[in-house]
C-alpha positions in Angstrom: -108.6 48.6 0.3 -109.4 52.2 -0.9 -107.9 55.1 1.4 -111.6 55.9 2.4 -112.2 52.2 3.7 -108.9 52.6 5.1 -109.7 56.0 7.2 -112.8 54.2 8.4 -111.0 51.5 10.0 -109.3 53.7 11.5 -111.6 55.3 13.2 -112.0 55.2 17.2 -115.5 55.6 16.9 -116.1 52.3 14.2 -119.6 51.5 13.6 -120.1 47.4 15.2 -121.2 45.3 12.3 -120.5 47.4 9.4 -117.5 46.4 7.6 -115.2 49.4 6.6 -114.7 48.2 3.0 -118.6 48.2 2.2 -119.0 51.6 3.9 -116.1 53.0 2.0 -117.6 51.6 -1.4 -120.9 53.0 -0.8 -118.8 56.3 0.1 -116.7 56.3 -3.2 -119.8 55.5 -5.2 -122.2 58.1 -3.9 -118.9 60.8 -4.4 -118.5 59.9 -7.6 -121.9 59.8 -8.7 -122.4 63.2 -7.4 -119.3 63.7 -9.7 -120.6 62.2 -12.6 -124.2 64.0 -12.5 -122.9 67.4 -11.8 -120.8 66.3 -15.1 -123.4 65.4 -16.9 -126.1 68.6 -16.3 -123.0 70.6 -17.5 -122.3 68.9 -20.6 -126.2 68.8 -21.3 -125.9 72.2 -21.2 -123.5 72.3 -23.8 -125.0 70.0 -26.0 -127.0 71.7 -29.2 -130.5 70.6 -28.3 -130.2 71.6 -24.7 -133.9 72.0 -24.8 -134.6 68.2 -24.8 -132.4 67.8 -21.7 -134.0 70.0 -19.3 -135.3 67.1 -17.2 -132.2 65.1 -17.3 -130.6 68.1 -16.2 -132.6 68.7 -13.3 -132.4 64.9 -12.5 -128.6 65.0 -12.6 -128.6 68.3 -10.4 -130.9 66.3 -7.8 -129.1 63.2 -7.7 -125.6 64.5 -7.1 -126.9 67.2 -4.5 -128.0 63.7 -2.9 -125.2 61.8 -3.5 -122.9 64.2 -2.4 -124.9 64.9 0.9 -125.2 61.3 1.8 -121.7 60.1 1.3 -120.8 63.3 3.2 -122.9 62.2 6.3 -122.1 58.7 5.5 -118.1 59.5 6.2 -119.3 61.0 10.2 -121.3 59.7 12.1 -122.3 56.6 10.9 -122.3 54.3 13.9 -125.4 56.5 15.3 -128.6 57.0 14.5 -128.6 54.2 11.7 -132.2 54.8 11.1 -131.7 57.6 9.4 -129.1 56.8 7.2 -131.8 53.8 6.0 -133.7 56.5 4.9 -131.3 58.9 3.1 -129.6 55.3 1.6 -133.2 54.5 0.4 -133.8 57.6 -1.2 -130.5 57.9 -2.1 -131.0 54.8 -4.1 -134.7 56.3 -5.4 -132.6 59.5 -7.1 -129.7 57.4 -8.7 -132.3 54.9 -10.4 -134.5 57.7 -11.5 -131.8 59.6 -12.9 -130.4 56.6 -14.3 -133.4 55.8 -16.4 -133.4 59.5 -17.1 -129.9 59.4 -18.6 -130.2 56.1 -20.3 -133.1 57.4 -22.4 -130.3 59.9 -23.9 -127.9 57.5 -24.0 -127.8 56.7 -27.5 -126.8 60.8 -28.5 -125.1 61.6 -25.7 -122.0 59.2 -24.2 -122.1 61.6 -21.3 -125.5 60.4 -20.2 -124.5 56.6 -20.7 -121.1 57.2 -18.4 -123.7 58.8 -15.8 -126.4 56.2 -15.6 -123.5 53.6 -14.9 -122.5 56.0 -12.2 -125.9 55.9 -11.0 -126.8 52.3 -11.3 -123.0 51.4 -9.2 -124.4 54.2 -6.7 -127.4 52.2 -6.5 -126.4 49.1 -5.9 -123.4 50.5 -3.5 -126.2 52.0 -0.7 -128.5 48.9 -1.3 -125.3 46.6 0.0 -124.7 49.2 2.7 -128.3 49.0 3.3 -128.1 45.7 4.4 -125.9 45.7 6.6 -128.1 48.5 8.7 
């Protein structure tokens, strides 16, 4: 069990019908996407033909602001107002696949754009599992 999953165990305040390891993935994914976009935008940034990249770079920059935001919120609170953690989980799940598409069409030239679209596509899959448990 990772430390996250572990800390939301923990917690007085535990959400009824979410289990704490799911939660915690969907935590660690959307945190490490985040990580793994902001990664990506910088080392398209660096790359020769930076011109080519401007969307992926913008795509990354979106998805992790997203990511990041939504495992933030996902870590409080998350036994109330479930409704709107559908939503943010859902569009959560709308950024990661559109940046992973973005990413995998640079993939080919640029290993740090295949390394992010797996990080998008486990993000992905991480808030639809969480998803449906909500």
């Amino acid at each position: 069990m990772t430390v996250t999953a572990r800390m939301l165990e923990t917690h007085p305040g535990a959400a009824e019908g979410l289990d704490p390891r799911i939660l915690g993935a969907c935590i660690d994914a959307c945190t490490e996407c985040a990580t793994a976009c902001t990664s990506c935008a910088d080392a398209c940034l660096a790359e020769s033909r930076v011109g080519e990249l401007v969307e992926c770079v913008r795509l990354d920059l979106e998805c992790a602001d997203l990511c990041a935001a939504t495992g933030r919120l996902l870590t409080r609170g998350y036994g109330r107002r479930r409704e709107w953690y559908s939503e943010l989980l859902s569009a959560c799940v709308r950024a990661c696949e559109e940046c992973a598409r973005e990413c995998e069409s640079h993939a080919s030239h640029h290993e740090h754009c295949r390394v992010c679209a797996e990080a998008c596509r486990r993000c992905a899959q991480a808030c639809r599992e969480l998803m449906a448990l909500l």
